[in-house]
N, C-alpha and C positions, 0 to 999 in steps of 0.2 A: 584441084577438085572443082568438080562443074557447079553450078548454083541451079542447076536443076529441079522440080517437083518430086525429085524421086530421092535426094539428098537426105539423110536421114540426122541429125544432131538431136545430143541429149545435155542437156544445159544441168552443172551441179551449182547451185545453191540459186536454183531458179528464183526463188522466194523476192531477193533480192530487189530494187526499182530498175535498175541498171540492166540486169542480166533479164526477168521477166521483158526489159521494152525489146531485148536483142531479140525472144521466143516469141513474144507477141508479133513484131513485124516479120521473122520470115514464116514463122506459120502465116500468116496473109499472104506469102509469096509465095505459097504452096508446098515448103519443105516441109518433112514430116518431125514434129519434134517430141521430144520427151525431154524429163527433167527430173529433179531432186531438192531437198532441202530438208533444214536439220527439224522444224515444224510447218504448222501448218499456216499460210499468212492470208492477207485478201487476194495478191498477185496469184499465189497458188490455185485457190479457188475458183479465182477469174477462168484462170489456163484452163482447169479441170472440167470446168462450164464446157467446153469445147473439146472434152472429152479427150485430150492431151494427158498421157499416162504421167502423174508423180507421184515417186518414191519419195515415205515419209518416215523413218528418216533417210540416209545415206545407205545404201547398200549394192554390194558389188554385183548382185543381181539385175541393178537398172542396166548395166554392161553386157547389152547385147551384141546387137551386128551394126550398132550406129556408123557411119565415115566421119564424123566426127564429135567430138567432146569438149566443150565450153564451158570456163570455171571463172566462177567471180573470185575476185583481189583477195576475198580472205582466207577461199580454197589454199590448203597447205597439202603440199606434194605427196603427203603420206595420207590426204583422203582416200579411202577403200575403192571408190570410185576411177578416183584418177590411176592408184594402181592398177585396179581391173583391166582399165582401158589399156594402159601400157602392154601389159603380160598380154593384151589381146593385137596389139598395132596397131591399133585407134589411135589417130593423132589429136593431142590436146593442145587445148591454146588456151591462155587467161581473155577475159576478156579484152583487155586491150589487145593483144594480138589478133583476135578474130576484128578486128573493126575494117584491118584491109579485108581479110575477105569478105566484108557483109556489105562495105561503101564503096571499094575500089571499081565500080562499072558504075557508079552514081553518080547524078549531080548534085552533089551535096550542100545543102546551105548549111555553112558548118558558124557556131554561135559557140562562143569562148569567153571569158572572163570571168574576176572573181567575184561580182556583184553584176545579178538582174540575168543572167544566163535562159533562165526558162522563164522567166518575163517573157523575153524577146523571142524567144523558141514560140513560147505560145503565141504570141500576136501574128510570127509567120506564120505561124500556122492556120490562121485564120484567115491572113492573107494569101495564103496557095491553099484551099481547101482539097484542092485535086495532087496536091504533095502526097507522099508520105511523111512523118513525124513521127522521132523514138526525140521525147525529152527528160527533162527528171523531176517532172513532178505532173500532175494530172490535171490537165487542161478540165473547166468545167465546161465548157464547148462540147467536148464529145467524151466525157468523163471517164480520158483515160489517159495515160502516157505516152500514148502512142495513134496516131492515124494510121490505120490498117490497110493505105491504098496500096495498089498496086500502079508504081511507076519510074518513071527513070529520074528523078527528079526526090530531092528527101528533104526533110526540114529537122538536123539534127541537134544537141544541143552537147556540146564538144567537152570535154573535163580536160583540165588543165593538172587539175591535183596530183596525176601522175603521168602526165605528161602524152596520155594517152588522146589528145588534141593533134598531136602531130598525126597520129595514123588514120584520121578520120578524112584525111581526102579530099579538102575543101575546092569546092567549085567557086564558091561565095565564104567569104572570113565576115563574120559579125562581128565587134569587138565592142561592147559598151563598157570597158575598162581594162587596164590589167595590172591593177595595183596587186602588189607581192602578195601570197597566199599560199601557202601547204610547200612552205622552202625547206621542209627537209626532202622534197625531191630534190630539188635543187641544188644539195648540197650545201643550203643557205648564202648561196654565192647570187647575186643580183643577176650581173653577167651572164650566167647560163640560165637566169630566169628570164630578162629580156632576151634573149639569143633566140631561145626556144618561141617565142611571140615573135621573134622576126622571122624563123623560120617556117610558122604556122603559116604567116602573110604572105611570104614570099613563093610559098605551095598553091597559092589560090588565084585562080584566072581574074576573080575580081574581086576588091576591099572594101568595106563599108565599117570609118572607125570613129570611136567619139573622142574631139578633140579637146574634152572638159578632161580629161586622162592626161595627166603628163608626159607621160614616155611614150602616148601615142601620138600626145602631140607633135612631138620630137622626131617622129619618122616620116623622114624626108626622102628617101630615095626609093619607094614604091608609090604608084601612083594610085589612089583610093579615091572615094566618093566620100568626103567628112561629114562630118556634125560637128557644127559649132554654136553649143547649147544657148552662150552668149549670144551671138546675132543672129542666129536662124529659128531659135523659138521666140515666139514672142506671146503676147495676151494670154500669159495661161490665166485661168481660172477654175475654179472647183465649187460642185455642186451633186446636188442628190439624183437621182433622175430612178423615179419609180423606188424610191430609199437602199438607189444604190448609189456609190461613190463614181465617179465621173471628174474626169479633168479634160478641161477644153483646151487647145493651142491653136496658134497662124505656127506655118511650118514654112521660113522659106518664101515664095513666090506661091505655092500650092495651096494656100486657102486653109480653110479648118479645117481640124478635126477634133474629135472626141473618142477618149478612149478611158473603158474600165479603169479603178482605181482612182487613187490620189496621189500629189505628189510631182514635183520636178523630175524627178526620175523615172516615173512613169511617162510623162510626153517625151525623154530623152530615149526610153526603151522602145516607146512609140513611133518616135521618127527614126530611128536606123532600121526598123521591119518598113516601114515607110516606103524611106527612101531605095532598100530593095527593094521593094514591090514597082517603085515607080521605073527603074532600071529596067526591073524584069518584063515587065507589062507593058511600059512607056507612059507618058502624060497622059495621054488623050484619055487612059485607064480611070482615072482617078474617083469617077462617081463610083466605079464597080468597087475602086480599095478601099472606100470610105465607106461601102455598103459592108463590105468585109470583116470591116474593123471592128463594126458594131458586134458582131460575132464575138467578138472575146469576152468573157466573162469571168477573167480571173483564173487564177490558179489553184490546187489546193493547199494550204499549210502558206498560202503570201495573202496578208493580207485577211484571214478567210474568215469573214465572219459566220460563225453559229452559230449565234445566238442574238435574236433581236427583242427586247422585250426592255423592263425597266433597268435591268441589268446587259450589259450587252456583252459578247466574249467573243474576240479577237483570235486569233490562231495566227503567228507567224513565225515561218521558219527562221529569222533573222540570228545568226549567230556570230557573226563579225562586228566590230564596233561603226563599221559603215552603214553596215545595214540597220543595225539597229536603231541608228540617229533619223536615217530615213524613213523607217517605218513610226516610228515616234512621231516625226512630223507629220505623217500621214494622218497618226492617228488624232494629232493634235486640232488639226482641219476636219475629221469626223465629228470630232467630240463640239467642235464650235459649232457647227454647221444644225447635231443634233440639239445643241442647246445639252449639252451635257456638264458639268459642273468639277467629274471627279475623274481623273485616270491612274487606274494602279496598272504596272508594270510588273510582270512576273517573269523573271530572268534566270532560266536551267544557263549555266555556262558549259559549254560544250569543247574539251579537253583541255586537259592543263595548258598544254603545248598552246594553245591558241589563248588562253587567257594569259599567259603569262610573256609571251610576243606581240603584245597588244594591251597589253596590261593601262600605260596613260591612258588609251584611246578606251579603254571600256572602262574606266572610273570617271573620263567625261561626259561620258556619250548619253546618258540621263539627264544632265543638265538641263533643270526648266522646261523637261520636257513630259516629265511623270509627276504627280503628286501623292507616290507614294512604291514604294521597291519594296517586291517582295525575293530573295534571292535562293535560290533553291540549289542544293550539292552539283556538285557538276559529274555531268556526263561524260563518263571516262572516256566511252569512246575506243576500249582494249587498252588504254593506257595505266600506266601504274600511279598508283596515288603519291600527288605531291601537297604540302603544305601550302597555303596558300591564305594569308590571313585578310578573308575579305569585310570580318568586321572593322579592322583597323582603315583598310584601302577606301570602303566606301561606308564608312560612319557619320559623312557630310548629307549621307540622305534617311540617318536613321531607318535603316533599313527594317524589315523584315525577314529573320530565316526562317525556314520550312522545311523540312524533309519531302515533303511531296501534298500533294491538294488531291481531293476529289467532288467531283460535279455531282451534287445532289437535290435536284428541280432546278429551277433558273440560277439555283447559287453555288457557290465555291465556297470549300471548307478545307482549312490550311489546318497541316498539323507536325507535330512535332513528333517522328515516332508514332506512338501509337496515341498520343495525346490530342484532339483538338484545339489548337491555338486560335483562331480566329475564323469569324464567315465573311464574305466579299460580297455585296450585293450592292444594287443601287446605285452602279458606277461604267467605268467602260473601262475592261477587265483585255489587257493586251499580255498573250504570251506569246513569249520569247525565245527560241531555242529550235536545234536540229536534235533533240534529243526523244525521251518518250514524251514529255510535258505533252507535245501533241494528242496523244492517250488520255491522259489524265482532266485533259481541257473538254476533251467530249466523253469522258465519262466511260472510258475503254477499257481502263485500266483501274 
């Protein structure tokens, strides 16, 4: 099939971040698209802005003359849809099958791993403003998921979770970590976890990996461009700049920079879009990549604060025990920096499966880093509920349970059921979680 303007694809469970960024950038390449989903979301709305037909909900009506039919991971073969299309010879592809046809004529800067992925997506993207960019979360630069350009050239941001990394084409391999994550693809076997990361690598004309990673330090027989956080950052520092967060670094022989957020992680996410950029571009580039830089402004749900007032509220997607140690620390450097005194931590846990594979590492990962946990049901996530006795696991932080909070003026008000348990004000209010908490943090839900 051509990739032509006259190509026509209908995307089911458009709604999705994943599948809306697939609809969003080739409708900017002029294909003609339609879609579906089971309600109504902002992605929806967005599309519809631009007068893109969506069916709400599912029905075997959207199944016209499309060439073809594109379905997110949670699509089940017996959608009405994907039926339709069948009984009609519309050829379907999950998403990850459609990625060779949508990347395979691109040069793709393809961005992998299980921690800081759309970090680094965004900051590329800042730094190739004439790129395209589909990543998974929405850059506040051009507050969307996606750069709409038209070019040969793309700034992607790669999933690993189902392995669907391999079929993204990489021109360029990002890799700011690839510690274990989502091993039931895997078969929970290591082996075909690294295999598959040396296979990403080995797809890619050129490498750019961070060698604070162990198992990337360890790969020796492709030749890449490293990061080594230890002696090639140096002088970070962090500071407010217009009461936003900011961290400074020497990168290397290349001088300063400053980039959005706080954080060691943030200057490590910062120099591997860097030091692509300086590959891409060359040295002599560098005033324009440091003008570039300044362009990033964060992401939405990392980091995101929404609230600035005597109370402040945090939004971050952090759901791995990595991440959450890092954004702690982050937030630990906000709260000094405002002269802030109190941080409460609100922690949705997001699937059993990952609480319970990770389980040491999330009963330490608060340590001296919150003064006070509040711990909210976990987010199943389509999983089946399991026991999980988190009074017992983390009753060293005397915790707080919650069935869920809602934002009422500058405060939060925790409740139990339908009962009020407590208000939250007057502090620096950090949540935690891939789950809805994000809703309930801004008042959404």
């Amino acid at each position: 099939m051509s990739r032509g303007e006259n190509v026509k694809i209908h995307f089911i469970g458009i709604g999705g971040i994943g599948i809306s960024g697939l609809a969003k950038y080739l409708y900017a390449q002029g294909m003609q698209i339609t879609g579906s989903d089971i309600a109504q979301s902002n992605a929806t709305k967005y599309l519809a802005s631009y007068d893109i037909p969506i069916n709400i909900p599912h029905s075997a009506s959207a199944i016209t003359d499309q060439d073809l039919v594109i379905h997110s991971a949670i699509i089940k073969p017996d959608n009405v849809e994907v039926q339709e299309a069948l009984r009609k010879g519309i050829k379907v592809l999950s998403r990850k099958e459609a990625l060779a046809f949508i990347l395979g004529k691109k040069r793709v800067f393809s961005v992998c791993g299980a921690h800081g992925k759309s970090t680094t997506s965004a900051i590329l993207s800042s730094l190739f403003p004439h790129f395209g960019a589909i990543i998974g979360a929405d850059s506040k630069e051009f507050g969307s998921n996606v750069r709409e350009a038209k070019s040969e050239s793309i700034v992607f941001e790669a999933d690993e979770s189902d392995k669907s990394f391999l079929n993204s084409n990489p021109y360029f391999a990002i890799i700011p970590n690839a510690e274990p994550e989502h091993m039931e693809s895997y078969h929970h076997n290591l082996d075909e976890f690294y295999g598959a990361y040396h296979h990403f690598m080995q797809m890619a004309t050129k490498r750019i990996i961070n060698l604070a990673d162990p198992y990337l330090k360890g790969v020796k027989d492709l030749e890449s461009i490293v990061l080594d956080p230890q002696n090639d950052i140096t002088d970070i520092s962090f500071n407010l700049c217009n009461d936003e967060p900011q961290t400074t670094f020497t990168l290397k022989n290349y001088g300063s920079f400053s980039v959005w957020g706080f954080g060691e992680h943030m200057a490590q996410n910062a120099s591997l879009a860097i030091l692509c950029a300086i590959e891409e571009y060359g040295e002599e580039q560098l005033p324009q990549i440091k003008a570039n830089l300044a362009h990033f402004k964060g992401i939405k749900k990392r980091f995101d604060i929404i609230q600035k007032s005597s109370t402040i509220i945090i939004d971050d997607y952090a759901h791995h025990p990595t991440e959450i140690k890092a954004t702690l620390k982050s937030v630990r450097i906000y709260a000094d920096l405002k002269q802030i005194n109190k941080i409460i931590a609100i922690w949705q846990p997001h699937k059993y499966s990952r609480v319970l594979d990770n389980l040491t590492a999330f009963v330490e990962c608060f340590e001296n880093l919150c003064d006070e946990l509040i711990i909210l049901p976990v987010w199943k996530a389509g999983e089946a509920h399991i026991d999980i006795d988190f009074e017992t696991l983390f009753k060293h932080y005397n915790p707080v349970f919650a069935t869920h909070l809602k934002r009422v003026g500058e405060s939060l008000h925790l409740y139990q059921d339908q009962t009020m348990i407590k208000t939250l004000k007057d502090a620096l209010i950090i949540g935690l979680g891939a789950g809805d908490i994000t809703y309930q943090l801004r008042g959404e839900k």
